[in-house]
N, C-alpha and C positions, 0 to 999 in steps of 0.2 A: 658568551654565545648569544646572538643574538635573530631570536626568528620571526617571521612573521605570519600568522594565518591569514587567510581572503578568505571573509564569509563568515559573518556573525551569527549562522542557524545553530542548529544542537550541534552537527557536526563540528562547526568550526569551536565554539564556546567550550565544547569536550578536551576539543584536540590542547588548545589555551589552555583548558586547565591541565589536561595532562602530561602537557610540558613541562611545567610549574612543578608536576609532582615528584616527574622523573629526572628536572633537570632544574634543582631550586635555585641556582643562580645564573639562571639564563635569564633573559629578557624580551619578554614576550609581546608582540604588536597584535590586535585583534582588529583587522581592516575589514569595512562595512561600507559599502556602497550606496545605502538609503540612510536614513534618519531612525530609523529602527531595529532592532533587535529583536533573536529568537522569535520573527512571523507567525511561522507554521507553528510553533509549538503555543501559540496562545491561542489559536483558532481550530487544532488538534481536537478530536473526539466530543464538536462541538461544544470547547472549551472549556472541556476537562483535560483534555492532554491522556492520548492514549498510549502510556510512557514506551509501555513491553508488552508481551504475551507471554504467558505464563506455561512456557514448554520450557522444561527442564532438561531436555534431549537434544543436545547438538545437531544432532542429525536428522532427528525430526525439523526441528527448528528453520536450518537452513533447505527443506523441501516447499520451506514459504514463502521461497524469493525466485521469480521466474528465471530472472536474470539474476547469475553470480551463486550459484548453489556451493557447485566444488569449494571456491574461493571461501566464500563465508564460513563453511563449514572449518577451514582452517584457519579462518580467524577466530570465532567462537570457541576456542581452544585456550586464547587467551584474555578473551574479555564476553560474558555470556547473560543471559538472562539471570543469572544468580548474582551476578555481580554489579548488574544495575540494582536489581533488587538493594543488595546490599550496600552500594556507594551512595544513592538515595537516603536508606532509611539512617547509616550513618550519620548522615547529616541532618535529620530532625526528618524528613517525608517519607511518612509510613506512605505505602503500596499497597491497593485491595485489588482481589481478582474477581471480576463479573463472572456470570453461569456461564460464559461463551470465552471464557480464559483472559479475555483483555483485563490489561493491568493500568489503573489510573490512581492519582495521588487520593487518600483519603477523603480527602479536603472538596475534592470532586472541581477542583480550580486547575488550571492551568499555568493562575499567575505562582503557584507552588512550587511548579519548577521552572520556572523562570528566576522565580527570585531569589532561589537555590542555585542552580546556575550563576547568575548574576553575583550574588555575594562570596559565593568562591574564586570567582574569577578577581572580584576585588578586594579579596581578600588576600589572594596570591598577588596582585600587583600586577596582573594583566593589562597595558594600556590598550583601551578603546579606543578607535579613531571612527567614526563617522562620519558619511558623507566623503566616502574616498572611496573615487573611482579609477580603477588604477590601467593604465594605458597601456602600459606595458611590463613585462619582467626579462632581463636580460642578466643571462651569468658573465660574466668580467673579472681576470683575476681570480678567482676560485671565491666568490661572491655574487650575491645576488641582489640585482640593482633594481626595485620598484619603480615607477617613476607614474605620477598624478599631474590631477590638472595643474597644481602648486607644488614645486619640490618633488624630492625622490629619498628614498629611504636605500640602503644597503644594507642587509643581512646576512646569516649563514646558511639559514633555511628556510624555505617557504614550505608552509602542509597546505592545499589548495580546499576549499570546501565551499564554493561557492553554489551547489546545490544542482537538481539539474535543470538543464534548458531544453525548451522547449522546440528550436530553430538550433541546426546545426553553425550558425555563423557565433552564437555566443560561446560558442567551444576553439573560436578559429585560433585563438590565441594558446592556445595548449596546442595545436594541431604543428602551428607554426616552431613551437618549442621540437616537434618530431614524433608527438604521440599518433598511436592511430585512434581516432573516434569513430563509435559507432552511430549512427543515424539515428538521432532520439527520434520518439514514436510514444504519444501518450499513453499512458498506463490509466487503468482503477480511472474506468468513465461509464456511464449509465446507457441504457440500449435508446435509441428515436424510434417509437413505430407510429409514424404519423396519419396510416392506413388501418392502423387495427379497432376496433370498438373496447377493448380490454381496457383503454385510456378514462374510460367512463369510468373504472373503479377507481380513480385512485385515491391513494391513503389506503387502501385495502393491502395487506400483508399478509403473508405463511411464515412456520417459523423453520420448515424444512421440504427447499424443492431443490430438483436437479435440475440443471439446464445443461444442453448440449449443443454446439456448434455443429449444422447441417451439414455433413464431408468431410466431417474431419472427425476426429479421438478426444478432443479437446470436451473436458466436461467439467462441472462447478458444483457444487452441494452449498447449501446453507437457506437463511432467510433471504425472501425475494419480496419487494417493493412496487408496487404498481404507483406508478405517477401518473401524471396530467401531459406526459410526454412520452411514458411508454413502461420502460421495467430498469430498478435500481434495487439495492441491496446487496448484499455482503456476497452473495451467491453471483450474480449478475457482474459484479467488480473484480473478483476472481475470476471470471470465463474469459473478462475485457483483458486482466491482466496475464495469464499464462499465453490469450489468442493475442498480443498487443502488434504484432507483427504480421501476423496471419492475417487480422480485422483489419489492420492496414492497407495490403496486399490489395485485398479488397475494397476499397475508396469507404469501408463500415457500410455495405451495402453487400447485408446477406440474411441467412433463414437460421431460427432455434429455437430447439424444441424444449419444451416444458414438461416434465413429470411433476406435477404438484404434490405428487405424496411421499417425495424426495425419495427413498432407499427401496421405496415399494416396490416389487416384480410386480408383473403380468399377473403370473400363477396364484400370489398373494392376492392380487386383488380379485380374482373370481371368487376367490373363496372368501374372501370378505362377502361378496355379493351374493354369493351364494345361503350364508347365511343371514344375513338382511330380507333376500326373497322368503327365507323360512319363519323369521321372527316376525315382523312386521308387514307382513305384503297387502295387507289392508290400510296401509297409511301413502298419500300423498307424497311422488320423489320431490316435489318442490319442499315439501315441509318435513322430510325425513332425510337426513344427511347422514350417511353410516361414516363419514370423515371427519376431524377436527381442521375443516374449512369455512373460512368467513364464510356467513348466507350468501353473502350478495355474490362470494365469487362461484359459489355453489350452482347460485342459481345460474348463473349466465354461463358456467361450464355444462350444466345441462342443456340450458335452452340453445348453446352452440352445436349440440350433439345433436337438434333437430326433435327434442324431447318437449312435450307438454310438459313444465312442474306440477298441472292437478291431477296427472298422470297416478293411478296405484300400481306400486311394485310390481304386486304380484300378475297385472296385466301387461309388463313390458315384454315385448319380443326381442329374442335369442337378438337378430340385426341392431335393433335398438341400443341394448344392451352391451353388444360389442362395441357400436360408437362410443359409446361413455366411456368405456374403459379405453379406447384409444385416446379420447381426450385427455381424462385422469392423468396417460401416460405420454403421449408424446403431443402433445398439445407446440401447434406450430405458431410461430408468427415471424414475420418480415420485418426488419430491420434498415432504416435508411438513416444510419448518419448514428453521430454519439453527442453525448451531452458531458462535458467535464464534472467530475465529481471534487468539486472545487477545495472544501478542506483538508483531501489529501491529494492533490497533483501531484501527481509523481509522473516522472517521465522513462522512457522505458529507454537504453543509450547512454551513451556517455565516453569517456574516457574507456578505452578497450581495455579487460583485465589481463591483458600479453605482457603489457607493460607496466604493466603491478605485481610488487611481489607481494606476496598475502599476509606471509611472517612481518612485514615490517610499514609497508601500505607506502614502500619508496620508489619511487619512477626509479625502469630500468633503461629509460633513454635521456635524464637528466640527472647530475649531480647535485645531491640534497635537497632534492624536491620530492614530497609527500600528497597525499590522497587524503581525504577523508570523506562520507559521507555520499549524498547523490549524484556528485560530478564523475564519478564512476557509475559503469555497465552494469550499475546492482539497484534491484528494484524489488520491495516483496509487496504481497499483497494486503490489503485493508485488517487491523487488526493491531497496529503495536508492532510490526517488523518492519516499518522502515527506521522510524527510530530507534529499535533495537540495534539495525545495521549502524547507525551515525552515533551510538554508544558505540560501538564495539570497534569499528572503524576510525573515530578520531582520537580513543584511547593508543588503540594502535601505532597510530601515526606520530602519537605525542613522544612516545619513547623516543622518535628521532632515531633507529632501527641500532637501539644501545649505544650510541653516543656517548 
């Protein structure tokens, strides 16, 4: 038997090998349209390679992919966070998990799992072709006829993993085969606020705030980043990623509010303040922060409240003092445009999952054609779950749905 994968990322290099695993005398083509291999995963968690996340819970697990929950949930069935763990450390690359769950090689390199990757695949006998960019694919005869700028390949199966696109035209050729595609739409991007004064901090960070999308339900928890362009961080890339459709809708020209004390209620924070006005009301609000917030953000969340910082506590008025707590809690800002959060581009779209069965990841509108990875309608958020999915989904695929 003889198959071919398009798309040498994790997705595709997984699926290769696990063809090889499940099907040791087949013979496996690994087609690559650049000069390079596995990209994203060398430039991954700032080139650590942030392999997984370290949720042990199916179900948990698959509630951190916008797009493709159901689906993944029942692929996670049969290849899961325990089991990258495990096919990894197998092969010589211990996994350590950060305070925040992500999972990266020991080694804190990237080229760790590349090079694991890589010697498996040539170790199994996968041939590499790069710099083949393939024109088209055409079934014939109950055969699948590739065809390049040079020559044409026939096989029995293609598993597609070309990753996802950005422009609905680099899909047209799936479309053309009868699938339906869904309207990619960028995922896990950072906010523009090209109007706000808040750009003045940046580098300044929290390690837990909420944001929320202005009219809508849509809301984010985590660390939030102040740049030289506006607000990024894990919290900000999750609101981008579940709103990636929504933010669209809208040309990314809209309002969201900031709770900086992440989980904090209202009721909680009076009575923070309350007892601050009774401990200290002889000290300076600019020099007294009852929060575990940066000064500099401190200070300019107060002086936005329309507060002196030489101000003493215990002189603030009741009005005063409610602005601060609105700020604290729903602190606004305007939003015009996004900025790609370039290490993990992920695009939100793809191959529609109608026409994927989940158990086996094979087109239910072509014969022995397979899925793996970003070219399908599955997207998670910043953390170790997209290549968690391109584990789980090219192992999948590689069975060739028991062949």
């Amino acid at each position: 038997m003889k198959v071919a994968v398009i798309g040498a990322g994790a997705a595709g290099y997984f699926a290769a090998i696990s063809v090889k695993a499940h099907h040791p005398n087949s013979e496996v083509f690994l087609f690559e349209k650049t000069n390079k291999v596995l990209a994203k995963v060398r430039v991954s968690g700032g080139g650590r390679c942030n392999v997984t996340h370290h949720c042990l819970n199916n179900r948990l697990l698959a509630e951190n992919y916008p797009r493709g929950q159901k689906f993944l949930k029942t692929a996670f069935d049969q290849f899961n966070v325990s089991d990258t763990i495990g096919w990894y450390e197998s092969r010589g690359v211990k996994l350590k998990t950060e305070s925040d769950n992500r999972m990266f090689p020991e080694s804190d390199s990237s080229e760790s799992i590349r090079k694991c990757l890589m010697d498996e695949a040539l170790n199994l006998k996968v041939q590499l072709s790069l710099n083949q960019h393939i024109m088209s694919i055409d079934w014939c005869a109950k055969e699948w006829v590739l065809t390049f700028g040079k020559g044409e390949e026939k096989v029995d199966c293609i598993i597609v993993a070309t990753g996802g696109s950005p422009k609905r035209q680099g899909l047209k050729w799936l479309e053309d085969l009868g699938h339906q595609v869904v309207e990619p739409q960028p995922s896990l991007f950072s906010f523009n606020m090209p109007n706000e004064p808040i750009r003045e901090l940046m580098g300044v960070s929290v390690q837990q705030a909420e944001v929320r999308l202005v009219g809508s339900k849509l809301k984010a928890n985590g660390p939030l980043l102040i740049t030289h362009w506006g607000m990024s961080g894990p919290a900000i890339l999750k609101l981008s990623a579940f709103g990636a459709r929504v933010l669209s809708d809208k040309n990314y020209d809209f309002s969201c509010q900031v709770n900086w004390l992440g989980n904090t209620n209202e009721h909680e924070l009076r009575e923070i303040f309350d007892n601050v006005l009774k401990e200290v009301g002889n000290r300076q609000i600019g020099n007294k922060n009852p929060f575990e917030l940066p000064t500099r953000l401190w200070e300019y969340l107060v002086t936005k409240s329309s507060i002196s910082l030489s101000k003493p506590w215990r002189d603030l008025p009741k009005k005063e003092l409610n602005r601060l707590i609105n700020t604290l809690f729903n602190d606004t800002y305007e939003i015009r445009g996004k900025t790609t959060f370039k290490e993990e581009f992920v695009t939100a779209g793809g191959v529609a999952l109608d026409d994927i069965d989940p158990d086996t990841m094979k087109s239910k509108v072509c014969p022995n054609l397979y899925f793996a990875g970003e070219v399908m309608d599955i997207d998670g958020i910043t953390g170790g779950f997209n290549f968690q999915a391109a584990w789980t989904t090219g192992f999948i695929a590689g069975k060739l749905g028991g062949r």
